[in-house]
N, C-alpha and C positions, 0 to 999 in steps of 0.2 A: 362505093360510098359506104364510110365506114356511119354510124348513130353517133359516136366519139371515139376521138382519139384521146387518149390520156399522157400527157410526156411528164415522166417519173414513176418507176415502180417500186418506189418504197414503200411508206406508213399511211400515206395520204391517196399516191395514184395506184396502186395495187387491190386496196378495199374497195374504190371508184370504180377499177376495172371491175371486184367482184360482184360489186350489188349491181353494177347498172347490166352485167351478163344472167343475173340472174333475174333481171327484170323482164328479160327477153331483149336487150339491145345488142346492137352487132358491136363489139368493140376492140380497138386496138390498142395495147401498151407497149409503149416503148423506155427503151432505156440506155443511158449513155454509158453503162457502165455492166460489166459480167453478171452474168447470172450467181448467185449467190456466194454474190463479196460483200466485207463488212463498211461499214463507214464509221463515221466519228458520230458518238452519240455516248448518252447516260443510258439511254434506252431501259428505264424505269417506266411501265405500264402501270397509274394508279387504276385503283377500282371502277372508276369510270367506263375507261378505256378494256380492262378486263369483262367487264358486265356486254364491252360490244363483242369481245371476240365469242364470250357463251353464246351471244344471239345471232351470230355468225356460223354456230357450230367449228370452233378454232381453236376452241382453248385448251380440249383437250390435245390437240398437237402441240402444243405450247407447253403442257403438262408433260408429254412423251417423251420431251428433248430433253427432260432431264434439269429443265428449267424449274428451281422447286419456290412454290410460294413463301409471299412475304408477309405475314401477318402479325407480327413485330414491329413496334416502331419504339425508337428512342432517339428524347432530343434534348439537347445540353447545353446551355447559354448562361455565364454567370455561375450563378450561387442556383441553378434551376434544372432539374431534372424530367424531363416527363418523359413516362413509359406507358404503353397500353397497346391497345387493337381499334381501327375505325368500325365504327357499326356498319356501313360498306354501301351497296347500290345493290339491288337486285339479286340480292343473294350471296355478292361478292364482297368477304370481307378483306381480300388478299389482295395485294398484288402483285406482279410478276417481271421481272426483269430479263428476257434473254435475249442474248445476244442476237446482233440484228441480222448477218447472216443464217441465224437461226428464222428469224421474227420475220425479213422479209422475203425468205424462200416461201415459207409457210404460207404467206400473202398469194406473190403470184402463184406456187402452185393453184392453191385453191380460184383463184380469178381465171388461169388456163382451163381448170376441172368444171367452170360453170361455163366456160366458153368462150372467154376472151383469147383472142389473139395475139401473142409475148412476142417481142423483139428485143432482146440487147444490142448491142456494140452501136445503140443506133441515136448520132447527135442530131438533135434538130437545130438545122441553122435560120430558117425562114418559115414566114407562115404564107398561106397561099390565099387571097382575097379576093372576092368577087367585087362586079361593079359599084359596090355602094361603099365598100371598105370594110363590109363584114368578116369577116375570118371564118375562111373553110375548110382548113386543111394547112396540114405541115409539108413540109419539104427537111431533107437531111442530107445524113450520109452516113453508111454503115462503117465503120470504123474499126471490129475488129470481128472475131470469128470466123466461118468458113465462106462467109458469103461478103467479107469485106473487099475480096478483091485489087482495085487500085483507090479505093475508097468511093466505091459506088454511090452514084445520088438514088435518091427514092425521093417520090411525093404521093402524099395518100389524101384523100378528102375525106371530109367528116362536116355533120349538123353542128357538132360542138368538139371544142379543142378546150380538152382543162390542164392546164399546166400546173403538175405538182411538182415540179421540178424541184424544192429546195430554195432555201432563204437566196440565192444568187441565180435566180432562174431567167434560164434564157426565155422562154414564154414570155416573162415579165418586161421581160427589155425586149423585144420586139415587137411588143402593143404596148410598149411606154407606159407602161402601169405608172402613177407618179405616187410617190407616197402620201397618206393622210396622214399620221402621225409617226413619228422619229421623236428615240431620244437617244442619247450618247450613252456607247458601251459602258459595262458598267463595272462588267470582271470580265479575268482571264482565267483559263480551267486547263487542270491537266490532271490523269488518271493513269492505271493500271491496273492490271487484274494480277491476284495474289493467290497461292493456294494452300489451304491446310489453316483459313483463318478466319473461326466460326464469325459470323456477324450477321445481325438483325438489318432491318432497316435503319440507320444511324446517322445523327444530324450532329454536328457538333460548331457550335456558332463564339465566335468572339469579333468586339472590334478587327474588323480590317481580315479575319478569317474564316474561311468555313470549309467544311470539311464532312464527306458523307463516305457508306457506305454503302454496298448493295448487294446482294446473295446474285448470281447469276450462273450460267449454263458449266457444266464439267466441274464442280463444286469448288470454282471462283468466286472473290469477291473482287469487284467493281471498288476499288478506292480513289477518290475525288479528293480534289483539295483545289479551291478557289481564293484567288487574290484580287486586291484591286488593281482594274484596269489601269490607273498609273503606274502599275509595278511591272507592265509586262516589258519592256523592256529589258529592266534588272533580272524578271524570272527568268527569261530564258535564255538569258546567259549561261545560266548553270542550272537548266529545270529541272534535272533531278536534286538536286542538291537544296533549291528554294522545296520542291514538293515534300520532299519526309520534314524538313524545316517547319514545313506548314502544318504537318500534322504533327512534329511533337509538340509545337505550340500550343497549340489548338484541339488538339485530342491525343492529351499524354496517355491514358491507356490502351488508346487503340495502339501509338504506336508501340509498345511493350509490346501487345501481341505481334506485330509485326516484324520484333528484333530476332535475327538470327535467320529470318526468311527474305527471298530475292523475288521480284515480279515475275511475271510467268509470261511477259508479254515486254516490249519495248513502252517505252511513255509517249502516249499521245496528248497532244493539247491544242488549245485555238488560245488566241488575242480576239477575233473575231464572233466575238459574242454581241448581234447586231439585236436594235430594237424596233421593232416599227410594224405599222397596215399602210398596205399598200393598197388604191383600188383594186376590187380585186373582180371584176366583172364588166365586159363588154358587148357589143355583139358579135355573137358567137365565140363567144373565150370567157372563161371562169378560171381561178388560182386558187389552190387548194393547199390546206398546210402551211408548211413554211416559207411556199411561193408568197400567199397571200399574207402572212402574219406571224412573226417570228418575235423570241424572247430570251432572254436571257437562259440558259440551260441550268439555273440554281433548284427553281420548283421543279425539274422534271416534268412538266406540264406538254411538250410540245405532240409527245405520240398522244395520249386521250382525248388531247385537244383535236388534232388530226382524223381519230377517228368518229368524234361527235359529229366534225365536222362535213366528216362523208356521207355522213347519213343525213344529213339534213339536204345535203344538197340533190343526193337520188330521189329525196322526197319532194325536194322543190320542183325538179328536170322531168319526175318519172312521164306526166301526159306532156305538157307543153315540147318534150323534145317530138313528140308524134306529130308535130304540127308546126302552125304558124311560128315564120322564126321571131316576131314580133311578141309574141306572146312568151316564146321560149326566153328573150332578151329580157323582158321583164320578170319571171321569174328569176332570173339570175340574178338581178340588181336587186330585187328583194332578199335572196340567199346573200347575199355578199353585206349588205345594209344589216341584217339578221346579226349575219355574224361579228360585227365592230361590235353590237350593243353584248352579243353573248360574253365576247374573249375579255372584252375591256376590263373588268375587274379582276380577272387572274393574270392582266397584264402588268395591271397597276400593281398588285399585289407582289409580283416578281421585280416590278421594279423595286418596291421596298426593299424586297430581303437584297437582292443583288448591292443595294449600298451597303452593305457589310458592317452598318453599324447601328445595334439593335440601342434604341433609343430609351428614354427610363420609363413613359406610356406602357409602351410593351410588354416591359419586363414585370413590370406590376402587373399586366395581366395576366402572364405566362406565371407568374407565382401563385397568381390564385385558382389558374387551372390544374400546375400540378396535386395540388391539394382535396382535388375533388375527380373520381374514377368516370362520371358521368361525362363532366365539362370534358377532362383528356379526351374521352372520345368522339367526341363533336369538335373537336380543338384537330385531331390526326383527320376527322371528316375534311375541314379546310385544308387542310394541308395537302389531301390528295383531290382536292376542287371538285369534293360531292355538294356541299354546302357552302355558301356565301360565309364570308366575316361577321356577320349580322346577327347569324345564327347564336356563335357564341352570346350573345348578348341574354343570356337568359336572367328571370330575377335570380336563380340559382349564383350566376356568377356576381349578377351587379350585388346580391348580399355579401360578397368575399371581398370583392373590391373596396 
């Protein structure tokens, strides 16, 4: 009998394995996929999320890969420039992008090194329930490495099963999670990594475009380019061809730097940029991440998000798992309730930008922030969701407006 199982060893169930191992809980991660292989991500860690890994003791492995900070920001809309540095969280004014085979070995290592028990190749197809209908345990099959055999089953029990599984999580569809709020895709994203082409952190926004950059691991950059989800279709008919299209448009000197240079990598992209909270909490099963809550990929929001989120919930779980499962069940519904009121505004938030068309409100305000070193900085605060929208609202700026 495991204290938890966790199914996903990414950004969500990997930190989960670590805090609740170093809580003193006995725990298992599992995973449907290789040990450190990459996925589809932006994998932009704001300050937030940085501020968890220092208190993690992480960051400097994070630092070691060669992964170099971001503390740079520029963003272009219009007739409107803003350039600066966030005043940061705990110390952290940076943030950090590497790559997630980089980002999520570093995880489970460290979750293995406090004592959690690692599985890859290993799907979960069922969950295992006691007479009330409580959920106790998974059930699976190991699927690939030395011990998958002819596709051997395994079932393991556990006090609690938290499915980080990712925005299509089987967890979630086996306790029926139904959704509390849905809204319709909003873009479609495709990128590549390019080398030999210095760049900061970089936003570049117009009607119907937008367009980033991102420093990351083996002195790559991360370049994004987002259209609207009506257009996927027509994008990937020819997605390389719509993608540099999107950024001469929409960021003509980024692409100058780019002319004469080839990706260092094939193009990846999704259509499937899903919106929604799903319940995310029952008896005995909690959803974590983008099992539980998923967003548009425009703010790079979803890993800080992830890792806030881990931490609140070892803090809800850490006594009640020692006990009554009644009691443990109620803390979860509080963790889970917690967190709709936490995300909802950097959800709402990403649904703005993801419409891709920066309205005249806006722009009038973003003119009166470039104009002032203070506001910019509390302006890049929102933006990496250290501070609320609200904040900006100082008399400083309402005098400019």
């Amino acid at each position: 009998m495991y204290d938890a199982i966790v199914v996903g060893a990414r950004c969500a169930g990997a930190p989960a394995a670590l805090l609740l191992s170093r809580a003193g809980y006995r725990v298992l991660l599992l995973d449907k996929a290789a040990y450190g292989t990459d996925t589809l991500s932006t994998h932009l860690i704001h300050q937030p999320g940085v501020a968890a890994l220092a208190r993690w003791g992480l960051l400097d492995r994070v630092r070691a890969s060669g992964c170099p900070p971001i503390g740079h920001a520029v963003y272009e809309v219009a007739d409107i420039h803003i350039e600066g540095c966030a005043r940061g969280v705990e110390g952290q004014r940076a943030g950090f992008a590497p790559r997630r085979h980089v980002l999520d070995t570093v995880l489970v290592d460290a979750a293995v090194a406090a004592g959690a028990e690692y599985r890859d190749h290993c799907r979960v197809t069922g969950l295992l329930r006691d007479g009330t209908g409580r959920v106790v345990g998974v059930e699976g099959q190991v699927t690939g490495g030395e011990d998958a055999g002819d596709g051997r089953a395994f079932t393991e029990r556990a006090r609690l099963v938290i499915g980080a599984d990712g925005m299509r999580s089987s967890v979630a569809h086996l306790v029926d999670a139904p959704y509390t709020v849905r809204d319709p895709r909003l873009t479609c994203a495709y990128y590549t990594y390019w080398r030999d082409v210095p760049a900061d952190l970089e936003l570049y926004e117009r009607p119907g475009g937008w367009v980033a950059t991102v420093p990351t691991n083996d002195a790559a950059t991360l370049v994004l380019a987002y259209f609207p989800q009506s257009r996927f279709t027509e994008v990937r008919a020819d997605a390389y061809g719509a993608y540099r299209e999107q950024i001469r448009t929409t960021a003509p000197a980024l692409d100058e730097r780019l002319a004469g240079s080839t990706p260092a990598e094939r193009l990846h992209g999704t259509g499937d940029q899903q919106n929604f909270f799903r319940r995310a909490a029952g008896p005995g099963w909690v959803l974590l991440g983008d099992a539980a809550h998923h967003k548009d990929s425009i703010t790079a929001r979803g890993i800080s998000d992830a890792f806030q989120r881990v931490e609140a919930l070892v803090a809800a779980v850490a006594r009640p798992l020692d006990g009554d499962p009644d009691r443990l069940d109620a803390a979860l519904a509080r963790f889970a309730d917690e967190g709709v009121e936490r995300l909802m505004p950097g959800y709402e938030a990403t649904l703005g930008a993801a419409r891709l068309d920066p309205h005249a409100q806006r722009l009038s305000l973003l003119r009166a922030v470039q104009s002032d070193p203070e506001l910019t900085a509390i302006y890049l605060d929102v933006v990496a969701g250290i501070v609320p929208a609200s904040a900006l609202y100082t008399p400083r700026l309402l005098a400019l407006l």
